[in-house]
N, C-alpha and C positions, 0 to 999 in steps of 0.2 A: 655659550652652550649650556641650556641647563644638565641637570641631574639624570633629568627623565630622556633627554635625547640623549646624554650619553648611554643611561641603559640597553635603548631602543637597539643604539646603531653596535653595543656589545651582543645585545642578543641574539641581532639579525647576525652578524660578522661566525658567533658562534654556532649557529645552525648553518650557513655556510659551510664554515669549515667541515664539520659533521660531516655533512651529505657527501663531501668532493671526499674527505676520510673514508666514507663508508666505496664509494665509487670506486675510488683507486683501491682500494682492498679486493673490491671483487673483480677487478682487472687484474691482480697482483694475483688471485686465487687462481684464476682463471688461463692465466697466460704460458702453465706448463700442460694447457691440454693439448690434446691433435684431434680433428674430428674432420669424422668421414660421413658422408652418403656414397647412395648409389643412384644408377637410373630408375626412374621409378615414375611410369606416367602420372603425372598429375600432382603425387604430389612430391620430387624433387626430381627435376631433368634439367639436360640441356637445353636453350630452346633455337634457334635457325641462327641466333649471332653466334652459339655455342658458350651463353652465360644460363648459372644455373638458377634455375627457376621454381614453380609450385608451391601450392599451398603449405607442405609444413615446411619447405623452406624459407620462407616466408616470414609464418610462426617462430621458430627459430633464431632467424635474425634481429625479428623484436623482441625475444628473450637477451638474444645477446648486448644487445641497444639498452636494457635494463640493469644490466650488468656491466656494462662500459666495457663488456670486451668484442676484439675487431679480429680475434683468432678467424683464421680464413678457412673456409668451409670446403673439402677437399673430396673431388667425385670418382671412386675408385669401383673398379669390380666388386660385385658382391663377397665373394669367396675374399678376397683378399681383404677387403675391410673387417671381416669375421673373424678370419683370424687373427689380424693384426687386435682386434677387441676384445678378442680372448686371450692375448699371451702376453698382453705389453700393459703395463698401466697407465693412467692419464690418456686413454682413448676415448674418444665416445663417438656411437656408430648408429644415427637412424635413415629409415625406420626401421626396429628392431621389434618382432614377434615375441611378446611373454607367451614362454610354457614352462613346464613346472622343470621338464628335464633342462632349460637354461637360469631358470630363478638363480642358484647360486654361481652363474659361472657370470652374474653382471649386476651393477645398481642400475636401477630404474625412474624414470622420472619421465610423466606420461600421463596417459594417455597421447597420442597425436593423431592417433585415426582408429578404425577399426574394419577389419575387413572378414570376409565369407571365403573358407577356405570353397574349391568345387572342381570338379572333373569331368572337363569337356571332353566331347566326342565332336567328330566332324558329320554334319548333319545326314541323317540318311543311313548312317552307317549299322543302324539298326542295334548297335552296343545297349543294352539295358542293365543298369548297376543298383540292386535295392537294398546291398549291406558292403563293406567296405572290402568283404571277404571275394565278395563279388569280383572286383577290380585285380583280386589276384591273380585269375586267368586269364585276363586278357593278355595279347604279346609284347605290348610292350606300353610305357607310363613313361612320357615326357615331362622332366624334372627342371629343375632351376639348380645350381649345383649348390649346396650348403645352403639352402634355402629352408624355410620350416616347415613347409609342405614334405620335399623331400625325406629331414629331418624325423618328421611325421610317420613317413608311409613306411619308413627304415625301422623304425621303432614299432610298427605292427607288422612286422618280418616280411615287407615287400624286398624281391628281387627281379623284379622284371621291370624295372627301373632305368630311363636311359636320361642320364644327364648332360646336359648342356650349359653355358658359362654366358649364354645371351637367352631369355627367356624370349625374345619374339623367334629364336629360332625353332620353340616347339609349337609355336601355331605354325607358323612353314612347312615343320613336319607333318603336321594333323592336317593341314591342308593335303598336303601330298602321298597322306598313308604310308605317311613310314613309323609311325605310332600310334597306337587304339586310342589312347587317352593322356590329356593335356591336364596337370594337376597345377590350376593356379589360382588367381584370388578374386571372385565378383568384381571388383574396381577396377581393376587393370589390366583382365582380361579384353574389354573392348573397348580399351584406349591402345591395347598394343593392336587391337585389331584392325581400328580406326588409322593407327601410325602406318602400318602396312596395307593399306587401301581394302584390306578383308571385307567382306560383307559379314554381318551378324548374324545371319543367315546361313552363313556356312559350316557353326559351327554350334552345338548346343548342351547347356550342362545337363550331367545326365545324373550328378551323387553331389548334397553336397556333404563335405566329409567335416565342416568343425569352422568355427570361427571366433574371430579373437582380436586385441587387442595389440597397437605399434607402439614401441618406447624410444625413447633417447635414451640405447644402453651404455654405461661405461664401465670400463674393464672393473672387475671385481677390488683391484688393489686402487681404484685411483682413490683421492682421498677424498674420506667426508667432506670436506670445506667445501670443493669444487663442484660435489654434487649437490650440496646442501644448495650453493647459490644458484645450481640451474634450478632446481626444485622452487625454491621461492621465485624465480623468475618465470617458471610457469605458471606457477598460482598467481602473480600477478596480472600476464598478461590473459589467465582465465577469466580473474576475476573485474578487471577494467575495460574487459567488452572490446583488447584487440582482439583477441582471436575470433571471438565471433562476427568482426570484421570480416576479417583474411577468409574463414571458412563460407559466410554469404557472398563473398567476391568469386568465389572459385564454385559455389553451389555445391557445396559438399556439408554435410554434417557433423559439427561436436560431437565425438566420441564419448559415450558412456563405460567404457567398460570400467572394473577395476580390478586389480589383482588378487584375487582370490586368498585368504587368510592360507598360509604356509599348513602344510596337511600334520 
């Protein structure tokens, strides 16, 4: 064996090693985390076998496949995913709404979608909304519970707010006038509509009130390392043309937004 093949076969052996060194590091980083979704048409549900599905969980998964970790992706209520992301560290919880009143209660790593906040009325109903202030006399604003809609309307001193813990339960309502106004998000509005046999027609936005940007949040304390390696695993699979894979397979578009420089 000459000189130069022993070089060859040290050098290949030692970039080897490397890669499987750097792999098992970010599985090692990785393996005190816990991460939640919720249901979420389109893009993470269950789907009729009752395994979860959609587009950014999808995305996600090939983050996780870059990272060599097999942490199991766990699909909980929204309210209790929330808080469990807010009070526990080593969580991470999408999709998760950036606003400024959550910036410091998480880390951020994202974009994974973007959506139009808006406030439906049930068709006919004659409801007309031209400022946000508008919406405050009506009798009643079907919410999503710990939601950032709700989160939203709470923080512009809304009280006529009726929360619910299942968000197709406020198109039910709004079907059935037991609420003026449905406060939910242009994308999922008629995928829950479509899930409940609704016609589009039944029901129409009338304000839209703000729109924004979804993250993979994690609890404020978990640590740099964990976040650092999802972050670079998103910019990877941005920048290697899977996600815009995943995202032309489901007909939905790459998210632009970005987080706003801290005020």
């Amino acid at each position: 064996m000459t000189s130069q093949t022993v070089y060859r076969k040290v050098v290949m052996f030692s970039m080897i090693a490397i890669a499987g060194i750097m792999l098992f590091s970010s599985s090692v980083i990785c393996a005190d985390l816990t991460i939640y979704t919720e249901e979420s048409p389109n893009s993470h549900y269950m789907d009729k076998d009752g395994k979860i599905t959609g587009y950014v969980y999808e995305l996600v998964l090939e983050m996780q496949k870059k990272m060599g970790d097999t942490t199991p992706i766990q699909m909980v209520p929204w309210a209790r995913g929330y808080n469990l992301a807010t009070t526990k560290p080593n969580i991470a919880l999408f999709s998760t709404t950036f606003t400024e009143e959550r910036r410091s209660l998480f880390k951020w790593v994202g974009p994974v979608l973007e959506v139009e906040w808006v406030l439906y009325a049930k068709a006919g109903s004659g409801i007309k909304i031209n400022s946000l202030d508008d919406a405050k006399i009506v009798k009643s604003i079907g919410t999503y519970r710990d939601d950032v809609r709700e989160q939203f309307l709470k923080s512009h001193g809304f009280t006529n707010l009726d929360s619910v813990t299942e968000d197709e339960l406020n198109l039910k309502k709004l079907i059935g006038n037991r609420i003026s106004l449905w406060a939910a998000s242009s994308d999922t509005a008629p995928l829950i509509a479509a899930k409940l046999g609704i016609s589009l027609d039944s029901f129409e936005a009338v304000f839209k009130m703000d729109s924004n940007g979804l993250f993979i949040a994690f609890n404020k304390d978990t640590s740099d390392d964990i976040v650092n390696a999802w972050a670079k695993a998103y910019d990877d699979v941005r920048a290697d043309g899977t996600m815009a894979a995943i995202y032309k397979k489901w007909n939905v578009n790459i998210p632009t937004y970005q987080i706003p420089a801290a005020p």
